[in-house]
ZAMIVEX-555112 format. One record per residue (C-alpha): residue in one letter; x, y negated, z. Coordinates in steps of 0.001 Angstrom, whole numbers, plus 500000, padded with zeros to 6 digits. Each point is the difference from the previous one (the first is absolute). Example, Ala and Ser with C-alpha at 12.3 -4.5 7.8 and 13.67 -1.06 7.14 Angstrom:
// ZAMIVEX-555112
A512300504500507800S501370496560499340
//
This chain:
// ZAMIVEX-555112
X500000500000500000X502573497956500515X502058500286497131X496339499502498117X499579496947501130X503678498720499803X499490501275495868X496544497517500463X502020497064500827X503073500441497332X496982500182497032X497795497092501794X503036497706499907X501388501364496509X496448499205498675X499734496310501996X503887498976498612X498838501468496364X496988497893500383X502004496687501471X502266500175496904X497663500169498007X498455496548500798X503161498453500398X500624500922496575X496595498725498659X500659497161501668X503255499296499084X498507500399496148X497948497249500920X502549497675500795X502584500639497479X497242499738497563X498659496612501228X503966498881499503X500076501240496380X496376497912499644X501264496948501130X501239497355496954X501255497829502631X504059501201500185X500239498560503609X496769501913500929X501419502896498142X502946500685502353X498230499201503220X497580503140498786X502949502102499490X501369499261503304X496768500507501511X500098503425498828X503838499976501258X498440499074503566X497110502685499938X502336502851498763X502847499375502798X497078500000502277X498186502937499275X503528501775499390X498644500412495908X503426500953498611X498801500539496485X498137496374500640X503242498135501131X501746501541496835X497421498760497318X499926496503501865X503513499563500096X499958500731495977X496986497320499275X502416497451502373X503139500759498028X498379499929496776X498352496856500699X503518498348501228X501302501482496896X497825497777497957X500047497163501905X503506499744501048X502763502518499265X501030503794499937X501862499214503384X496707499062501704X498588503763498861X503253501831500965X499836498866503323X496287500559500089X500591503707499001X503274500446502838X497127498964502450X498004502813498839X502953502124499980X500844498927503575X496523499757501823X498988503948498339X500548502692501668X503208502047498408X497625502917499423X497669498089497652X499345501601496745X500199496612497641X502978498588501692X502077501354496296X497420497656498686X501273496958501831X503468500800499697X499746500501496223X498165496481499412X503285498447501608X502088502153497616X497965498040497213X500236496754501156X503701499988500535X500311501644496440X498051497182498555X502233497388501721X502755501587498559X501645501235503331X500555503567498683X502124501336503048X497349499281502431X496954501510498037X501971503234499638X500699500047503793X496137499749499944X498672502168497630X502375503185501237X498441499150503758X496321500447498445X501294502993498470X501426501287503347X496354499288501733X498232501547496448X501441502908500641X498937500016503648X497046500311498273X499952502429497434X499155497156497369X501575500687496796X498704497941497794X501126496952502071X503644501499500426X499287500152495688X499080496171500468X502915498898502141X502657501719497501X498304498474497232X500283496236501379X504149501422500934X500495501075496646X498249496782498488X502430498001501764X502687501455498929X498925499649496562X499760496152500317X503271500037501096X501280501702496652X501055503300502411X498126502365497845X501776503394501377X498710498821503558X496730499359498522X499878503747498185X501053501719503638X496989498282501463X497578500380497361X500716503714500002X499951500221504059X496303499146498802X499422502256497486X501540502766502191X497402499427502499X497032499925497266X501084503389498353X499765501456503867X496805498241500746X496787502117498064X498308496477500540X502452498425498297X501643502009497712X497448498451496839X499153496736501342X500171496793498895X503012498625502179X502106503028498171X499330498712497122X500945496684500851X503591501534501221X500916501757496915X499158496931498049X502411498258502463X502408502657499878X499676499594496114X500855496053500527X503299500890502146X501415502959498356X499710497433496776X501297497454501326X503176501718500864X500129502739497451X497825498972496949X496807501640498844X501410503673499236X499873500544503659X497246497856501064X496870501249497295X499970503149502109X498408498127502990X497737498362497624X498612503095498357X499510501170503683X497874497092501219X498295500022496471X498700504036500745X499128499145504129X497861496860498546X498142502308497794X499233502846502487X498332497298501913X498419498819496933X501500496666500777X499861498628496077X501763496382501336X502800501911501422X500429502035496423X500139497325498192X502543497972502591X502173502881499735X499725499894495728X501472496931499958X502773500955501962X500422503367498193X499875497727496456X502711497909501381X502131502674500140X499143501201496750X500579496747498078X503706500307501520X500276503595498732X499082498347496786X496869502019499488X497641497729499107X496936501911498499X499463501887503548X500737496447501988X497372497873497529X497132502809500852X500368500025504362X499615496107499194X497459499893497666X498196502351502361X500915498015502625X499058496542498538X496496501622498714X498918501270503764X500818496694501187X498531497993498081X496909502129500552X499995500333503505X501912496842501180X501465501693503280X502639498066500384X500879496970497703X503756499712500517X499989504255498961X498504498511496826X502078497189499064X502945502046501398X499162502847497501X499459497263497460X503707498172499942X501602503919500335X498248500530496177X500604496673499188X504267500852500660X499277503341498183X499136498642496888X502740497553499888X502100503179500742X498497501434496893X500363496203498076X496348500199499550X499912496018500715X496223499570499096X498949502387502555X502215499244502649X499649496099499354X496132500815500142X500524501842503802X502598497431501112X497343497564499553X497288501487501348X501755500743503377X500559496749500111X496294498904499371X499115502592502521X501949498189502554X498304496298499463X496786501989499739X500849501294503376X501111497335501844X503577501792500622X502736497610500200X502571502473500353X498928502102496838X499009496301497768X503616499185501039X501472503107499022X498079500488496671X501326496444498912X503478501704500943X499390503275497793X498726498008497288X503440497909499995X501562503443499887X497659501656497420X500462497228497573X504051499949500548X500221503626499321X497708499906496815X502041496950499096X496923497365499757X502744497139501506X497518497074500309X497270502017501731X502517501173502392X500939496921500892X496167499107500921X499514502410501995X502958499898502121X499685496467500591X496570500475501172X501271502902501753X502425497534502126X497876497187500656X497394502622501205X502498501846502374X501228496498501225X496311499239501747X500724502906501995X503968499457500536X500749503500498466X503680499151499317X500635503534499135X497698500340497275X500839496455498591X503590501039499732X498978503590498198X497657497392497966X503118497992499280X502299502622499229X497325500799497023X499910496361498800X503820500315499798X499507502899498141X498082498443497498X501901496600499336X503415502641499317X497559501771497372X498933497101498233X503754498483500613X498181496933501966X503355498422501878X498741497043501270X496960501853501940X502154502709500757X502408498151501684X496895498300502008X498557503007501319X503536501469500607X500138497070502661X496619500207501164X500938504182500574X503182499020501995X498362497239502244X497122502396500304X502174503476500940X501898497158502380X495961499572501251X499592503459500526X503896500806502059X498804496970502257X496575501535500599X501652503684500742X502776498780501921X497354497867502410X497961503162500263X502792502034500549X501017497667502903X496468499930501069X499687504177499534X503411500243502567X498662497640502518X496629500958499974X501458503864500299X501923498815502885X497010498307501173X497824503344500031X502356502235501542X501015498023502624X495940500217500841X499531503792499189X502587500951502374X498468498001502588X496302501562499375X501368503737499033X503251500672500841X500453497924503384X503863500084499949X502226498745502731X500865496365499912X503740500787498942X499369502159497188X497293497800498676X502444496568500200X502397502475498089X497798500545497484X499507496333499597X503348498609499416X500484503242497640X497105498666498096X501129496059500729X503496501368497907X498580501551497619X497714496901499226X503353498106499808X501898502467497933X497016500117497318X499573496534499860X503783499431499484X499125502347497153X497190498394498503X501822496012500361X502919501965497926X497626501528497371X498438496601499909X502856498479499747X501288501748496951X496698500320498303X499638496039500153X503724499620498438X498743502355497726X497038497803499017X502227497331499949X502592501004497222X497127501421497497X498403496839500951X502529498026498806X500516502506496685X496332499387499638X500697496253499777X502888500131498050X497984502236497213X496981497768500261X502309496393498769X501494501895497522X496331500493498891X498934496101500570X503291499191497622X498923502653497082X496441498587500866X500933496096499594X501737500922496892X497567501709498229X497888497148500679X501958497184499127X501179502286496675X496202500304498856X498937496904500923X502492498183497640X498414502843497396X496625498242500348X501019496630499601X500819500523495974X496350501115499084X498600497838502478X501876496720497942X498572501764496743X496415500299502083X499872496152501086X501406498266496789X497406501418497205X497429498913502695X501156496669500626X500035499027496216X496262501419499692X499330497885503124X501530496673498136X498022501022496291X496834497691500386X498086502084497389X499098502759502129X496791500689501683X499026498670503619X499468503856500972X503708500873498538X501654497384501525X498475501107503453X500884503525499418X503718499095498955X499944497091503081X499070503117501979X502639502299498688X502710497026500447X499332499976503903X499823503653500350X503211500334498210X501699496801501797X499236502345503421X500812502831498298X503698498116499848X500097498379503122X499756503577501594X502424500934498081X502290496930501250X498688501139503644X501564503222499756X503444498891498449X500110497826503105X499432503206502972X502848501604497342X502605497409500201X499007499413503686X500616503525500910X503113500140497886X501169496608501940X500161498344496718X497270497195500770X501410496725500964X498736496581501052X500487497034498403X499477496989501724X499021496600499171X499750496829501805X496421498581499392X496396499108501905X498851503372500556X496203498579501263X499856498321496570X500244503727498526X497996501889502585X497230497623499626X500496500088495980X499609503666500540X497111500266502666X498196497298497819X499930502344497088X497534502464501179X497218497404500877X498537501353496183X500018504216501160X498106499088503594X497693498094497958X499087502752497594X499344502362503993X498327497475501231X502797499647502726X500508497019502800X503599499288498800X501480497593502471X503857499084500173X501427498505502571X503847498426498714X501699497581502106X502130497735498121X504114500202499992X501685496971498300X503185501516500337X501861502634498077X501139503469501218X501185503435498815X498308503149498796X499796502279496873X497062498468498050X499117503501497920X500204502363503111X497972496866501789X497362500410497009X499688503496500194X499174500189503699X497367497258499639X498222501565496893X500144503048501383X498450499018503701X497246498008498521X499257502035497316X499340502708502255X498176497903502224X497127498965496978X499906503403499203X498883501505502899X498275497402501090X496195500285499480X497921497560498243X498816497247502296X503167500743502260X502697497709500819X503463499967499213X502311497270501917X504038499158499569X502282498032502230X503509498884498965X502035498148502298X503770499364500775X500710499963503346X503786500469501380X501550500871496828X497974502798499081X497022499884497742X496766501352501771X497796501538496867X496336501617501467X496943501595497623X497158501312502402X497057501227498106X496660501583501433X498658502975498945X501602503512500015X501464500661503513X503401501486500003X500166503205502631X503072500550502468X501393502701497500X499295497900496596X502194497366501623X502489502342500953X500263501147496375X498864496764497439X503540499361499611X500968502850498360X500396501201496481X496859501100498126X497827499692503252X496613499406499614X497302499557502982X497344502254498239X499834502136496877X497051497179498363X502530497114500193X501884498612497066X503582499348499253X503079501616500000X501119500113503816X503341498010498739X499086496367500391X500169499754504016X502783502472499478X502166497075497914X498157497377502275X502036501726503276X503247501044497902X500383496018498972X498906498698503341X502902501641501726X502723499179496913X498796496294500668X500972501304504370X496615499510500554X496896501464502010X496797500626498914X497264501800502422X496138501085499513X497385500347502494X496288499960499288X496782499543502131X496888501936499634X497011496959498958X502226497845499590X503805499766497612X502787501739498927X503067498072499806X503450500356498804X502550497491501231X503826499629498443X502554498108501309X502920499007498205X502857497907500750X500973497062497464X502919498847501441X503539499936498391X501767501632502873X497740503095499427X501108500521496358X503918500121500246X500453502485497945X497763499776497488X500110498860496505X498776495625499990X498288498696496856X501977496714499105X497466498544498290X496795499317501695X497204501397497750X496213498840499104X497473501440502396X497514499850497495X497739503076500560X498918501833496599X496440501206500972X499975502368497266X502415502609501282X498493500338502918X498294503320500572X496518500818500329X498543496239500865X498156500360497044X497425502818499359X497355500312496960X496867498692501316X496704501841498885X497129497348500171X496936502085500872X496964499124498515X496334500906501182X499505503570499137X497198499688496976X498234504094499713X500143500350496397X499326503134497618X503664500620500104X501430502531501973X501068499069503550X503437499992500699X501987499548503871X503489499203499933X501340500375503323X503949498956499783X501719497645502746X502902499082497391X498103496952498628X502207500695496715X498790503429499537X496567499208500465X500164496932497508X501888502645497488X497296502673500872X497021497136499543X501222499332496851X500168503485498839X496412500225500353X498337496831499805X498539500334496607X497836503234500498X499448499767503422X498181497929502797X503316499619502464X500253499416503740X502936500148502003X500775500329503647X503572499529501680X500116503052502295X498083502989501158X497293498343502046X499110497637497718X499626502643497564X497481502029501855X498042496717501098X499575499195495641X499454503470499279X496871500638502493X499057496480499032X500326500725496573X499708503734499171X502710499782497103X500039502415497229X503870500394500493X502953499460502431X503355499207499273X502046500181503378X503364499404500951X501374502513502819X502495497883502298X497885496881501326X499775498270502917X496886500354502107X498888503075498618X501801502157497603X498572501429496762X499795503439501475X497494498699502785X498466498032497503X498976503327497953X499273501789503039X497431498226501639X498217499120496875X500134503745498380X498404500493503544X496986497365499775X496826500886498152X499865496769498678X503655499969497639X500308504417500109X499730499283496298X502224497285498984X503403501434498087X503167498908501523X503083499647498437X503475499537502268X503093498192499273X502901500349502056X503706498970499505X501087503531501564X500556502684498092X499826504242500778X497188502328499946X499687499682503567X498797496503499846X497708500708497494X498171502741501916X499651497584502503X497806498301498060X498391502535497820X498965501873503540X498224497347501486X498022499579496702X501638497983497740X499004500858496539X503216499030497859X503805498649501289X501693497715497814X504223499285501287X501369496686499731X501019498779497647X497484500482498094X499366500057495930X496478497895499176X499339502017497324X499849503233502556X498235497886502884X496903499006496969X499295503363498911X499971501501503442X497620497428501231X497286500252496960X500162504176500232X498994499382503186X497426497600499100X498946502530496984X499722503110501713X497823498030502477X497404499139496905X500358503677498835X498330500919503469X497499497367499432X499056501252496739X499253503461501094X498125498840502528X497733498030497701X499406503445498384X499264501819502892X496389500434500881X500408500030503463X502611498464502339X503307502582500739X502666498429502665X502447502673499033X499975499127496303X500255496564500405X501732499293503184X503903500309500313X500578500120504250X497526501688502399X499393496765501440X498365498810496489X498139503769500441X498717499081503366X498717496667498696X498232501130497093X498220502721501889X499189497401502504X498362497708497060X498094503482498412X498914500659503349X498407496011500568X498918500510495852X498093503234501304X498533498012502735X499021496419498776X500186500699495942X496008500180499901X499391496972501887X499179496978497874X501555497296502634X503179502044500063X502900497480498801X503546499295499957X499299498485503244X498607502858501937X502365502038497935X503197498162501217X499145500380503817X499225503843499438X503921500572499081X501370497186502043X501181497669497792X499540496823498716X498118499565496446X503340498672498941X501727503106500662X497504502411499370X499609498363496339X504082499991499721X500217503590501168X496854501310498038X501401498136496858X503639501882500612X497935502979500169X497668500576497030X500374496733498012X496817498745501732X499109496738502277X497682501100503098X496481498885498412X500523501873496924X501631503004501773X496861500030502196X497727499689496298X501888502527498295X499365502805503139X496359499014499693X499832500714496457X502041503172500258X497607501449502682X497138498361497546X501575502500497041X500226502807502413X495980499428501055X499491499599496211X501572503376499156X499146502279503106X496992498846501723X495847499120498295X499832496513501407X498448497904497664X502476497841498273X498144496405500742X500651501242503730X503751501133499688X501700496501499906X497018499276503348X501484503113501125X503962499382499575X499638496063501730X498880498011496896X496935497783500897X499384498644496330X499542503066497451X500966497720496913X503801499334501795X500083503318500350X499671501038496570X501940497157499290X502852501211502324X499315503537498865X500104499170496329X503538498530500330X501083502556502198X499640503012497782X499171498266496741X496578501329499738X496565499129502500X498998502549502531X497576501782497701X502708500967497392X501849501228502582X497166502060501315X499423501211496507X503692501576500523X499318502597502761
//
């Protein structure tokens, strides 16, 4: 009896503790599920330490586990990964020794240190979870822990290490019926696949692959299959057998692209066919996958994979020697990576661009990038000789604090380990200042090589340009003389003598360019010399400032000077003086917009003349100003000019010892002040002028002040064709005007904008479009109105000064419908324009014959489509209604009548009232042929109130009245 009731007790309190842990659990759910609730962070953690609170209470080990992993989780995200590692050690601490997840804990430290690179102290980690795992019996996280080991070892490049561990896994799987097919072996042989190539190559390593291809399909894992085919394929394409590598990918690429189970498997399987075909110089194909990976990526959002599909489209189009694209693409390819400050892959990117410029024997670029390579690998030794530094410290760092938590060494041996580490630090970075040391003297001497190679370049440069500039001044003489003795023959016609007056300035630039350029030459060859005169240099400056008062008139510029008189005389170089003025002002009117201002200030003050031009308009950035001094510089692609005149402007500046600076303002100038001295003292040694000469400024040779000036007149609709001329060189649009001003109705716009403003305004049957403009370019020009309803229609023709196929699929892609390169012959220019114009009455014509209206026939863009479904579908809707009218008929489509007639008339040849009549009378002839209405009620029927117009209408129509064409069925 006793022992009965002693056997009572032991089950009553089994069954009350059973029941007690029970609620404590379902309460503890409670809380912990509150916390994950909450969107409040602060709220979040309080939850979490709630259930911290409740678990310590109630002794809930399992609940004092999960709430330490919300806490350090949360930290994690909030803070750092040192918040959650010491959130897990006071799991580890506060649980009893016994607890079955305390592997758990200790392998979630093992991560964290492995993600902050601190290798040594993970694997101290992950071997003590597998010391408690196997307390345990639990395999598959012993499995786990080797894995992260051997995945350390492989991001340290120690791919033996990584093998032993990876097969200390597998070992355990093969002895494990659980997890002898499972998918964590599969996962090893694939890594053992990875290591064994790494070190070995692929003979050695497809055997693993194979292995985790046959485990995936016993679990009928089809993802894993196809994983492994890519890697199997791999190795295949190195054996050189291609057929049975292109069919695991194409098997590959088709389940993933089905099934979408994982993207990067996809994309990955993608760029591994794409390097097959180029292995097989099938350049289509691969060119086609290469592309595609890449489109995959953007689709995707990837940054890593868009950055390295611009970098494998560098290399596919190096290999398959396509130079120019492979330039592209590795450019983009660098400027991608350096938003993310991936030096490594911008110096792989690099080493490609170098790669090209040898191929296509480009020495000046090459000699850039071979720079931009050496600062950058100088980039990179900095980077890994900080985080080496950073590695040993933060090594010391660790260990000094794992030996305090797990090892608990005597105080002796622990300050001996200390100044052991403390030397070694010393010793390696006596090492590294020595490596660094050498590798900058190493930089230093190709550095200087570099240099050396690059003036040798600048002298074969300056020569070549000096040598053909003297070749264009003999045709340029043979140029300007047969058009000066035209100019002087007072027989000619008003609209000759403009075009030869036109040609004179163009070819009077055309020579002062040419002057330009010998100057940088004998500049750079130190042949340029002053000569100075003694004379009033105001009286000059303000001859020369004075001269432009006629080119701000023409732009409708505030021209204001500002010249403080100088009675006396002083020295300078009068044509190196010219040139800097011209050029400053000349610059300053033409960037200047119309209804801007344009001021200049000349002053002497303490023997040095004080010359400013500040213009508003354009704003100058930080980086423009850096750069607007140097050769063939421009501030945007649009802008016109050869980058040389501020180039000269600086060069002469400093051979006159002076200074000349820029700065600009955002809404409000730009301004460019030289300083020069004019004393004698400053001039010792340089050549004098005996004679003082006449200051008289020749107007005429002065470049650019003068421009053709196109008077617009009121635009007049006429039944000529419509023409837009969209040019901002004022001569080329007064040559193009004249082209066409006898058979067509012309209007002309200076730059993009304006363009697309006259073109909705006035729906022109053609467009004529220059490509580099200011404002807007031709390209935007096309695109946005190809991409309005309203102009869909209108043919475009582009001119551009740049030549290349590339440029002209620029165009042609954003719907351009002809591309015409500068220069340009007339002839050519004429009879593109009117086939345009003539296969545009073709489609009207057909349309007249048509019974009923087809967009697809008629129509060239689906935009045109889309409209004239839209007007069938208002026809269908409104035809029959006698008020319906141009009016009603405008709104319907959203247009104006103006533009609805324009676009109608491009269309079928038709204004909007007769295109509405015509419809009616079609449907009339249909009714007439198909239906019994009674022909006095047809026209009633089709919108005509009066039945004599109708007949009328009919009669003239079809050339016979509605009864005779009844009489036809």
């Amino acid at each position: 009896m006793k022992y009965f009731s002693l056997i009572v007790l032991l089950i009553v309190t089994l069954t009350i503790t059973s029941q007690n842990k029970k609620q404590d659990s379902i309460q503890f759910i409670n809380v912990i599920s509150k916390a994950d609730k909450e969107t409040d962070s602060i709220l979040q953690l309080k939850g979490y330490e709630k259930a911290l609170s409740f678990s310590k209470e109630t002794n809930f080990n399992y609940g004092i586990y999960k709430s330490y992993l919300k806490t350090a989780r949360w930290k994690k995200s909030k803070f750092n990964s040192d918040s959650a590692i010491l959130e897990y050690k006071k799991a580890f601490k506060i649980l009893p020794e016994n607890y079955s997840y305390s592997y758990h804990i200790i392998q979630l430290i093992g991560d964290e240190f492995s993600k902050k690179s601190l290798y040594d102290s993970a694997i101290y980690y992950h071997n003590k979870s597998i010391k408690i795992a196997k307390k345990y019996s639990k395999n598959h996280k012993i499995v786990s822990a080797y894995i992260s080991i051997g995945n350390i070892w492989n991001q340290t490049y120690d791919y033996d290490k990584a093998f032993k561990f990876y097969s200390r896994a597998d070992s355990i799987c093969e002895n494990d019926s659980k997890l002898r097919v499972s998918k964590i072996r599969a996962t090893i042989n694939n890594y053992l696949g990875f290591s064994v190539r790494k070190s070995n190559g692929y003979k050695d390593a497809i055997r693993y692959y194979i292995k985790a291809k046959e485990i995936n399909k016993k679990l009928g894992n089809e993802n894993g299959v196809q994983e492994a085919n890519i890697a199997i394929a791999q190795a295949y394409t190195s054996f050189k057998d291609y057929n049975k590598a292109l069919k695991l990918l194409n098997e590959s690429i088709a389940y993933h692209k089905v099934h979408m189970a994982n993207e990067n498997s996809y994309s990955y399987a993608i760029i591994v066919r794409g390097y097959l075909f180029l292995q097989m110089e099938k350049y289509k194909a691969a060119e086609k996958d290469y592309l595609l990976y890449y489109d995959l990526a953007v689709q995707n959002k990837n940054d890593f994979y868009e950055r390295s599909g611009l970098g494998y489209l560098g290399y596919f189009y190096e290999t398959s020697n396509q130079l120019l694209k492979a330039e592209k693409y590795y450019k983009l390819a660098i400027e991608k990576n350096k938003l993310v400050n991936d030096n490594g892959r911008i110096l792989q990117n690099t080493d490609g661009l170098i790669t090209v410029y040898k191929k296509n024997k480009n020495y000046k670029r090459l000699a850039t990038y071979y720079d931009l390579k050496i600062e950058l690998q100088k980039k990179i030794d900095q980077q890994k000789i900080a985080q080496e530094t950073r590695d040993l410290e933060a090594k010391y760092q660790n260990d000094k604090k794992e030996q305090e938590i797990a090892l608990l060494e005597s105080e002796n041996k622990f300050i001996n380990q200390k100044q052991k580490s403390q030397r070694n630090i010393f010793i390696g970075g006596i090492t590294i200042t020595s490596l660094a040391g050498l590798f900058l003297f190493v930089l230093f001497r190709n550095r200087k090589k570099t240099n050396n190679k690059l003036k040798e370049l600048d002298a074969i440069k300056s020569n070549f340009f000096a040598n053909i500039s003297h070749e264009f001044r003999t045709p340029l003489t043979l140029i300007a003389n047969p058009i000066e003795t035209t100019l002087n023959d007072d027989t000619i016609s008003e609209v000759k003598r403009e075009q030869f007056i036109t040609a004179k300035r163009n070819s009077d630039r055309l020579l002062a360019l040419v002057n330009q350029i010998l100057d940088l030459s004998k500049i750079d060859a130190n042949q340029l010399k002053l000569h100075i005169q003694n004379a009033n240099i105001i009286t000059l400056v303000a001859a020369l400032t004075e001269s432009f008062n006629h080119a701000a008139k023409q732009k409708q510029i505030k021209y204001k000077l500002h010249i403080n008189p100088h009675t006396e005389n002083v020295c300078f170089d009068r044509d190196a003086l010219e040139k800097i003025i011209v050029n400053l002002i000349s610059n300053a009117i033409k960037y200047t917009p119309e209804n801007g201002s344009v001021h200049c200030d000349a002053f002497i003050k303490n023997n040095k003349l004080h010359f400013i031009v500040k213009n508003s308009g354009i704003v100058l950035t930080a980086d423009e100003i850096k750069h607007i001094f140097q050769r063939f510089y421009q501030t945007k692609d649009q802008n016109q000019g050869t980058g040389i005149g501020l180039a000269l402007v600086k060069e002469l500046v400093d051979l006159h010892k002076g200074t000349i600076d820029v700065d600009s303002t955002p809404n409000q100038w730009t301004t460019f002040r030289v300083v020069i001295p004019v004393d004698k003292q400053s001039f010792k040694n340089e050549t004098f002028i005996a004679k003082t000469e006449d200051l008289k400024v020749n107007t005429q040779a002065l470049i650019e002040q003068k421009q053709a000036v196109i008077t617009e007149e009121e635009f007049t609709d006429t039944d000529e064709p419509i023409l837009l001329l969209v040019e901002d060189n004022e001569d080329v649009r007064l040559l193009l005007k004249q082209t066409f001003e006898n058979n067509y109705n012309i209007i002309t716009a200076p730059n993009g904008e304006k363009g697309i403003e006259l073109a909705l305004e006035h729906i022109p049957d053609l467009i004529i479009s220059d490509i580099m403009m200011p404002v807007k370019d031709g390209i935007a020009l096309t695109e946005q109105l190809k991409t309005d309803e309203r102009t869909s229609h209108i043919p475009i023709i582009l001119l551009t000064a740049k030549a290349g196929d590339e440029n002209k699929l620029t165009g042609l892609e954003v719907g351009a419908d002809d591309y015409i390169t500068k220069p340009f012959n007339s002839k050519l220019i004429i009879t593109k324009a009117e086939k345009l114009i003539e296969n545009r009455r073709l489609l009207q014509q057909r349309y007249s014959q048509e019974l009923v209206l087809l967009p697809k026939d008629i129509s060239i863009t689906n935009l045109d489509e889309q409209f004239l479904d839209k007007v069938q579908t208002t026809l269908d809707k409104n035809l029959i209604e006698p008020s319906f009218n141009v009016t009603e008929f405008s709104e319907a489509v959203g247009m104006s009548r103006m533009q609805l007639h324009r676009k109608l008339k491009a269309l079928t040849g038709l204004t909007a009232s007769e295109f509405i009549r015509s419809q009616r009378l079609m449907l009339a002839a249909q009714f007439l042929k198909t239906s019994d209405i009674n022909i006095s009620q047809v026209g009633y029927s089709v919108g005509f109130n009066d039945h004599s117009y109708f007949t009328k209408c009919f009669k003239e129509f079809y050339k016979c009245t509605p009864t005779e064409y009844a009489k036809r069925k």
